[in-house]
Biotite code that builds the C-alpha atoms (Angstrom):
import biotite.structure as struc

atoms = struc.array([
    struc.Atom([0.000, 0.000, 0.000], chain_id="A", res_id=1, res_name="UNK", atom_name="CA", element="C"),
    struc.Atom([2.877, 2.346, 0.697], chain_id="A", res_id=2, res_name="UNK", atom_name="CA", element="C"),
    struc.Atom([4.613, 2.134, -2.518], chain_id="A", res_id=3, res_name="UNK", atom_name="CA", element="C"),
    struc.Atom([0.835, 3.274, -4.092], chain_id="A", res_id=4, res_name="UNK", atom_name="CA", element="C"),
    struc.Atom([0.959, 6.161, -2.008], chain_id="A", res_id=5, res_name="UNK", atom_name="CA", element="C"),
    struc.Atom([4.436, 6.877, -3.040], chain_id="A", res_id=6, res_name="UNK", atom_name="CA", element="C"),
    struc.Atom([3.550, 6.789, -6.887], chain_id="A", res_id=7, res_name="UNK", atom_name="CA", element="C"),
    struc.Atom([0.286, 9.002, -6.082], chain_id="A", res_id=8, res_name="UNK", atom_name="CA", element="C"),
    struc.Atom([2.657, 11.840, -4.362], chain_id="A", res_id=9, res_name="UNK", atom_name="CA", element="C"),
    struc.Atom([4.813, 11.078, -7.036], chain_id="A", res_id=10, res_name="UNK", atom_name="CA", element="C"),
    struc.Atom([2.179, 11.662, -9.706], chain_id="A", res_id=11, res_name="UNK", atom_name="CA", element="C"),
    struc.Atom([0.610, 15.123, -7.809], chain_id="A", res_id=12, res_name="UNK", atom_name="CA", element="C"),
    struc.Atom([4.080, 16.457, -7.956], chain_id="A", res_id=13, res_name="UNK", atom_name="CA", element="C"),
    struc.Atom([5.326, 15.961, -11.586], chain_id="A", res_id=14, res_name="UNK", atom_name="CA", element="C"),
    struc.Atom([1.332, 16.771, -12.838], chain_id="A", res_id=15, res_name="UNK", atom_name="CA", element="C"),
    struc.Atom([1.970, 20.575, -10.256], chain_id="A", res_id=16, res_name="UNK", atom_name="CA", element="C"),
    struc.Atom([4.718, 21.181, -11.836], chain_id="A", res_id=17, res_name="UNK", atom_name="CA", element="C"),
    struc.Atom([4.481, 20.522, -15.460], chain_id="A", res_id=18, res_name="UNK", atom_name="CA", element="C"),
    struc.Atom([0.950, 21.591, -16.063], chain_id="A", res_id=19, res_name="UNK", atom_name="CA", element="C"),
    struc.Atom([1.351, 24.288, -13.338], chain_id="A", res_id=20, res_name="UNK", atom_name="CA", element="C"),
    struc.Atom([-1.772, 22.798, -11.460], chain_id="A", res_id=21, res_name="UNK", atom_name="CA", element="C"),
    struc.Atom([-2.606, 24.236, -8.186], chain_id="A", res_id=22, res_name="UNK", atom_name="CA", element="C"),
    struc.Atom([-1.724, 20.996, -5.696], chain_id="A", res_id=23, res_name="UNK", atom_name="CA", element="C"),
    struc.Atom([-4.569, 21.240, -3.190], chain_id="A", res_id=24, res_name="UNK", atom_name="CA", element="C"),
    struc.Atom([-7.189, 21.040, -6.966], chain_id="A", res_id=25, res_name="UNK", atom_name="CA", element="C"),
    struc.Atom([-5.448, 17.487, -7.350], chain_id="A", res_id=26, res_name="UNK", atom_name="CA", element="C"),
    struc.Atom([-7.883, 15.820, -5.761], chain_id="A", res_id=27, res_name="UNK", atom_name="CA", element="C"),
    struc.Atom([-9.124, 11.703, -6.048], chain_id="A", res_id=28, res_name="UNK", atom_name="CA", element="C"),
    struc.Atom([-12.552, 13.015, -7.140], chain_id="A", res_id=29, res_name="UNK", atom_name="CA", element="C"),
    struc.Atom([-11.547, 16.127, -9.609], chain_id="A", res_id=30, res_name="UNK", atom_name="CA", element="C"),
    struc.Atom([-11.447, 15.772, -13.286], chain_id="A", res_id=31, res_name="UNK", atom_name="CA", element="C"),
    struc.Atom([-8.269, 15.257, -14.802], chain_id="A", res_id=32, res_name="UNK", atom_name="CA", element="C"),
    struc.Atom([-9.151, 17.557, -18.086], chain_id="A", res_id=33, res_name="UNK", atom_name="CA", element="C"),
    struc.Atom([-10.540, 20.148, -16.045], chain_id="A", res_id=34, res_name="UNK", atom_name="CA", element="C"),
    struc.Atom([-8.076, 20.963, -13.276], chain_id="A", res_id=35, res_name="UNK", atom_name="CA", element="C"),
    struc.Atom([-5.237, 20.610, -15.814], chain_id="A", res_id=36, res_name="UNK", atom_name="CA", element="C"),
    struc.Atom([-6.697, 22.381, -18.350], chain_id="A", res_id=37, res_name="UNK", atom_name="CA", element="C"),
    struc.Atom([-5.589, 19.979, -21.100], chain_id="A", res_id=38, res_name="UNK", atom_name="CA", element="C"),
    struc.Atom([-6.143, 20.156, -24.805], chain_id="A", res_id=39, res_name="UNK", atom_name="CA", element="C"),
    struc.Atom([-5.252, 17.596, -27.136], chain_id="A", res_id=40, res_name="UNK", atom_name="CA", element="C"),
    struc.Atom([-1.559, 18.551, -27.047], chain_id="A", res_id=41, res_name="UNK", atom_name="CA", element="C"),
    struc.Atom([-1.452, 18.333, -23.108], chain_id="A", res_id=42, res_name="UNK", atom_name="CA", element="C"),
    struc.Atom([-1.955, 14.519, -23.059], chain_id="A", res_id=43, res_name="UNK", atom_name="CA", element="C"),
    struc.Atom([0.803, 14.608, -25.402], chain_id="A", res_id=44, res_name="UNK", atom_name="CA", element="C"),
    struc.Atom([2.566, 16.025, -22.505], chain_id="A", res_id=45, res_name="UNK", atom_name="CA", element="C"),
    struc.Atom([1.032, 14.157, -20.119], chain_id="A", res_id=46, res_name="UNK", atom_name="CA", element="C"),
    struc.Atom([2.086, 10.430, -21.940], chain_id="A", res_id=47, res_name="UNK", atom_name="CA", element="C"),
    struc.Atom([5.923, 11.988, -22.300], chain_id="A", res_id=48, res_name="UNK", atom_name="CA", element="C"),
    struc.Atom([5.666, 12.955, -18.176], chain_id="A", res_id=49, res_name="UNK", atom_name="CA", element="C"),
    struc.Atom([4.469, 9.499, -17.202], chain_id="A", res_id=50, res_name="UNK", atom_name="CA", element="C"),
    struc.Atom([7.049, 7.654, -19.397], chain_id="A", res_id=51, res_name="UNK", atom_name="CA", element="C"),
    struc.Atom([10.017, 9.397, -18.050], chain_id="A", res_id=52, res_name="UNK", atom_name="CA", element="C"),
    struc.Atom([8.714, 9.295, -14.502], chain_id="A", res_id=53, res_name="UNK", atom_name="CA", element="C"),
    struc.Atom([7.460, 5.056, -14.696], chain_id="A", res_id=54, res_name="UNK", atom_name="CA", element="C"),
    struc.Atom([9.346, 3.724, -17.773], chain_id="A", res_id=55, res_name="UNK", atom_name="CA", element="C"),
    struc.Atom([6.409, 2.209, -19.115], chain_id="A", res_id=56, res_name="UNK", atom_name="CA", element="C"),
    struc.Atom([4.867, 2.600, -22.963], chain_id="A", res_id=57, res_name="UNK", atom_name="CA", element="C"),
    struc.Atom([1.271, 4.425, -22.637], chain_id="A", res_id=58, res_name="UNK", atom_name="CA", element="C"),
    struc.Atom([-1.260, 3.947, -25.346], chain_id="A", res_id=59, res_name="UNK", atom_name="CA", element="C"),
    struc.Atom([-3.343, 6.755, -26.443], chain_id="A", res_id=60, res_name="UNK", atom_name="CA", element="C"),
    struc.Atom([-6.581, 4.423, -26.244], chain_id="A", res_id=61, res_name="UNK", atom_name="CA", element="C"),
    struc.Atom([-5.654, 4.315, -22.252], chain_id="A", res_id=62, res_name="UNK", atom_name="CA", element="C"),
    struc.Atom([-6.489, 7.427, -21.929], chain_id="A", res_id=63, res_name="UNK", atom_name="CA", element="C"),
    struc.Atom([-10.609, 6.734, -23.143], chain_id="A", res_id=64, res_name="UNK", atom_name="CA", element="C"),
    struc.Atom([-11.635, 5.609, -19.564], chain_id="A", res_id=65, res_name="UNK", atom_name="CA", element="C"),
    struc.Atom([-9.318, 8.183, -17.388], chain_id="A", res_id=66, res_name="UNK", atom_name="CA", element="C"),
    struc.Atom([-11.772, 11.118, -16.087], chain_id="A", res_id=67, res_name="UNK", atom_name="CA", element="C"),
    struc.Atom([-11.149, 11.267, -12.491], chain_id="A", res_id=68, res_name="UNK", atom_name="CA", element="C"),
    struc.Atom([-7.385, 11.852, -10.958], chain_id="A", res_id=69, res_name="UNK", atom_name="CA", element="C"),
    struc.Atom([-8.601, 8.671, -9.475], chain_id="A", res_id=70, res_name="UNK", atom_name="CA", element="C"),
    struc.Atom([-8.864, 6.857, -12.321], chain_id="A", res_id=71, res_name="UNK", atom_name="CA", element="C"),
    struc.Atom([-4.856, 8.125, -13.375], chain_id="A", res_id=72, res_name="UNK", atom_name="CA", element="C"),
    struc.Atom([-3.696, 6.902, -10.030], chain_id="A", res_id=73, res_name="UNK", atom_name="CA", element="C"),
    struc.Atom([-5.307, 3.366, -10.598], chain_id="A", res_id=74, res_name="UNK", atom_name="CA", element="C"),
    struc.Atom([-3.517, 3.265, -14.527], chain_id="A", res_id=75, res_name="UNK", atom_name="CA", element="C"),
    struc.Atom([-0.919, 4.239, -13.372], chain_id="A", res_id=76, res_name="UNK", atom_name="CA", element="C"),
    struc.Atom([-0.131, 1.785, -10.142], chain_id="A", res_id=77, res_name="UNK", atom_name="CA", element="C"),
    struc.Atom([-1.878, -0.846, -12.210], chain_id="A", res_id=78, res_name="UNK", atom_name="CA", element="C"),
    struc.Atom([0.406, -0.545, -15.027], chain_id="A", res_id=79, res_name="UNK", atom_name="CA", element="C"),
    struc.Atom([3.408, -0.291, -12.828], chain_id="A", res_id=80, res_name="UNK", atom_name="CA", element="C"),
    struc.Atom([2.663, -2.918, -10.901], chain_id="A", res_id=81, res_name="UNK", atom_name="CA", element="C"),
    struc.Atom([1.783, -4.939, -14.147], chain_id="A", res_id=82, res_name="UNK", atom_name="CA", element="C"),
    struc.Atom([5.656, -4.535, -15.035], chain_id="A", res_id=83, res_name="UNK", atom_name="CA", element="C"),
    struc.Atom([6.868, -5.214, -11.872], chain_id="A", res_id=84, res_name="UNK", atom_name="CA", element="C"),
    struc.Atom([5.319, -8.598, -11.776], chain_id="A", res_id=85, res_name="UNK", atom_name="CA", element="C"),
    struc.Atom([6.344, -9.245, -15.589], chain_id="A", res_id=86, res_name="UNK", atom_name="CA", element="C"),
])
């Protein structure tokens, strides 16, 4: 459980700082698109960021169920955790 919370604090920090998000609006519940104010190029962004930070290939299809930050956090440990096992 620790190492989830790790990659969650992990993720707030590097999403704060590249999209220049207010911390405390990175919350489970908020939409991703709408605190970060993405656009198309963003998530362009946004797949480079969480390559560099987890060394793992995204797919732009991944993406079609992610609303929440919740639903990030939960791609991202399950895809990290998915590479640790492999």
């Amino acid at each position: 459980m620790k190492q989830n919370e790790a990659i969650i604090e992990k993720i707030n920090h590097f999403l704060a700082e590249e999209f220049e998000a207010e911390k405390e609006k990175i919350t489970p519940e908020g939409n991703i698109k709408e605190v970060l104010e993405l656009d198309s190029l963003d998530y362009i962004d946004l797949v480079v960021v969480i390559e560099n930070n987890f060394a793992f290939k995204v797919k732009p299809e991944d993406f079609g169920d992610i609303i929440t930050f919740h639903d990030f956090y939960n791609y991202v440990i399950s895809r990290v955790n998915a590479k640790e096992l492999a």
